[in-house]
N, C-alpha and C positions, 0 to 999 in steps of 0.2 A: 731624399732619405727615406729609408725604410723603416714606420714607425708600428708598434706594438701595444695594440690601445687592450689593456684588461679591463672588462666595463662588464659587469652581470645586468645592467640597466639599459637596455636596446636603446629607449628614447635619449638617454645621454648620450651613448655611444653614436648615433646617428650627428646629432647636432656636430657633437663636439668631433666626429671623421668631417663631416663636410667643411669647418673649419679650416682643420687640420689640411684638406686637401688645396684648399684653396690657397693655403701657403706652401706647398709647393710636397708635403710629405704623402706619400702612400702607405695608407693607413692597414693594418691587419686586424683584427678584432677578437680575440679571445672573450667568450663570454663566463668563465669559471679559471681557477688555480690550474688544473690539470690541462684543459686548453693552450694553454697559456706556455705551459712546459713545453706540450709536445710542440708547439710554434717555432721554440727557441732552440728543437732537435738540430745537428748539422745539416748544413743547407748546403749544395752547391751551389747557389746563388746569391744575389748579394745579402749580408746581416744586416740585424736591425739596426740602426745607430740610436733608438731611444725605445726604452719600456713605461709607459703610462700605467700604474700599477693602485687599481682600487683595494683600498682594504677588505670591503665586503662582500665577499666572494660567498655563492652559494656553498661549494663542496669545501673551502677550507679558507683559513684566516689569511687574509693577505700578506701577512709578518711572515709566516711560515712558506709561502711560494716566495717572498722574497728570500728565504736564505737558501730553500731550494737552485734559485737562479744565479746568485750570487757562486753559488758553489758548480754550476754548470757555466757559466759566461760571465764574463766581464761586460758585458753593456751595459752601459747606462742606466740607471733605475729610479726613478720620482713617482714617489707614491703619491696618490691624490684619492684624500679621505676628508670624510667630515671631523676625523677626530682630532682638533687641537690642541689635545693638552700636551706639556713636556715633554712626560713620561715617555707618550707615545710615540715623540717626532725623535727623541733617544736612542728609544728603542730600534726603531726603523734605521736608524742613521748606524747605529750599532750590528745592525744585520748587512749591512754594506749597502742599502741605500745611496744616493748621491744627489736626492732630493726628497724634501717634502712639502707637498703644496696642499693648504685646508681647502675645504669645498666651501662657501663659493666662493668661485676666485676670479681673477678678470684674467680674460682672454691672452689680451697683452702679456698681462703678469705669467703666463703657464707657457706662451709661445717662447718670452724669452728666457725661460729657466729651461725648456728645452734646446735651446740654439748653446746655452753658456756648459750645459754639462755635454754637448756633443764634439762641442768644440775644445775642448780637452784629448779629447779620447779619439779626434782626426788625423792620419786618415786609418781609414777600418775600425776593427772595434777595440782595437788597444789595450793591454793589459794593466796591471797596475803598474811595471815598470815605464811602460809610457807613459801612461796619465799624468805621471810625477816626475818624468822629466825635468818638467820648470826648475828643480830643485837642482839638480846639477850635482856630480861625484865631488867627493871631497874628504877631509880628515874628519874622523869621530869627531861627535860632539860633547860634550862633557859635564854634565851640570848637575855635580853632587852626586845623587844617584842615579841620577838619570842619564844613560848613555844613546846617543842618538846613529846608528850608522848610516849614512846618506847612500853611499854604493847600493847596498842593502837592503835601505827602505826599513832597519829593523829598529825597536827602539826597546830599550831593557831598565826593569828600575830594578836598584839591590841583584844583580844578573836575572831576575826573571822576565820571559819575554814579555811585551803587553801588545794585545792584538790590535791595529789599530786600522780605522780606513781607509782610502786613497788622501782625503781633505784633509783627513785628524790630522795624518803623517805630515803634509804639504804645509799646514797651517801649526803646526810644532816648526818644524823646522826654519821655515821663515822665520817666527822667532827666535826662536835661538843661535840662529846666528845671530843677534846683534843684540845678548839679554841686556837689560837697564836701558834700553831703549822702546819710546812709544813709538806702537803704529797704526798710526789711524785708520780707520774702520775702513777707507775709501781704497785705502793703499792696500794691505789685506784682500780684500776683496779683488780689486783688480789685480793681486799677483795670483794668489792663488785659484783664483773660479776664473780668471781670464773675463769680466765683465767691472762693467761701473754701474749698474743697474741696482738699484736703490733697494728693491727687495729683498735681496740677497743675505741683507743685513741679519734678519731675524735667521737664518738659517745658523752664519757665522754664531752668533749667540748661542744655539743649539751644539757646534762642534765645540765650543769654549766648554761650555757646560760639561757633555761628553770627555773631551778628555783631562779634564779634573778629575772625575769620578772614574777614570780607566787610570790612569798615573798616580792618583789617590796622595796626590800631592794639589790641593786644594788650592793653596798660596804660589802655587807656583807660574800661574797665568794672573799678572793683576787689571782689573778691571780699573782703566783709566775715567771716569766719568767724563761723558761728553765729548773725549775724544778719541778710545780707542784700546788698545793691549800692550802689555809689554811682558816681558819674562824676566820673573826674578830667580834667579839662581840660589837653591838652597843655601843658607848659611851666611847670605850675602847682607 
């Protein structure tokens, strides 16, 4: 797989390609935002299946080449920053991100967050109507004001649209299809990120969070302690 390392930091960039190559990816190296673009230009050869994307880019903010790329490709995007807070991992996931990994991280942990969001978007580089396949066509969903179209991929609250990402969408709708129902964290995970990989968790947390604050229906994902999520349907 052809992987797209954004690194403004040679000596990281160095380690973590030979890594990278050792398991089996060919690595490209952009060292700024603008690099980074022109990499992602059309290629007649094969595309990247994964962007490695540091926030601290010399010429521009890393948040800002990611919605640049997001709006040029659908590949795969895991930002890997020192910044941990919330806001930020929101933020990033809200610009179409499809990971976030703090700096430092272990190995393991960053190989298989890149194996779990490639393998989504297999084979080539998939759009969002593929990524969300898992979901599968079917009738609206219906919950109060919340309208879910699965065909679609759209979702509308009160009729206006709300933007939402490939996981928001995929991790809504597993829900709802079955609201008043818990789903543990492990189920969750393994439907929608196609992994059982125990990190993943803090991520799921992050898209919980996110699409409360985009649906601005708070109460309407409840947080099961200790074992998981369920969807309550307004009114209910």
């Amino acid at each position: 797989m052809r992987l797209l390392l954004v690194e403004d930091d040679d000596h990281v960039a160095a380690a973590l390609s030979a890594v990278l190559a050792r398991h089996g990816f060919e690595v490209t190296h952009a060292r700024s935002g603008e690099e980074a673009l022109q990499a992602l230009l059309p290629d007649p050869g094969a595309p990247f299946g994964v962007v490695l994307l540091d926030l601290g880019l010399p010429d521009q903010d890393g948040f800002e080449v990611c919605g640049r790329i997001r709006k040029r490709t659908s590949t795969p995007v895991i930002m890997v920053t020192a910044r941990a807070d919330v806001r930020s991992r929101i933020h990033g996931l809200n610009l179409g991100a499809d990971d976030y990994v703090v700096k430092p991280y272990d190995t393991g942990e960053l190989l298989a967050r890149i194996h779990a969001v490639s393998r989504r978007t297999a084979p080539g580089e998939g759009g969002p109507e593929e990524a969300g396949a898992e979901v599968g066509p079917g009738e609206p969903l219906r919950l109060g004001p919340v309208l879910i179209e699965l065909p679609t991929r759209q979702v509308t609250v009160d009729g206006a649209v709300v933007a939402l990402t490939r996981k928001e969408f995929d991790l809504l709708a597993l829900l709802a299809q079955r609201p008043g129902v818990v789903f543990r964290r492990e189920q969750i995970i393994s439907e929608v990120w196609r992994t059982s990989w125990e990190g993943t968790g803090r991520t799921l947390e992050v898209h919980v969070a996110s699409l409360r604050s985009k649906l601005r229906l708070p109460a309407l994902i409840e947080t099961v302690r200790g074992v998981g999520y369920r969807l309550v349907a307004p009114g209910a």
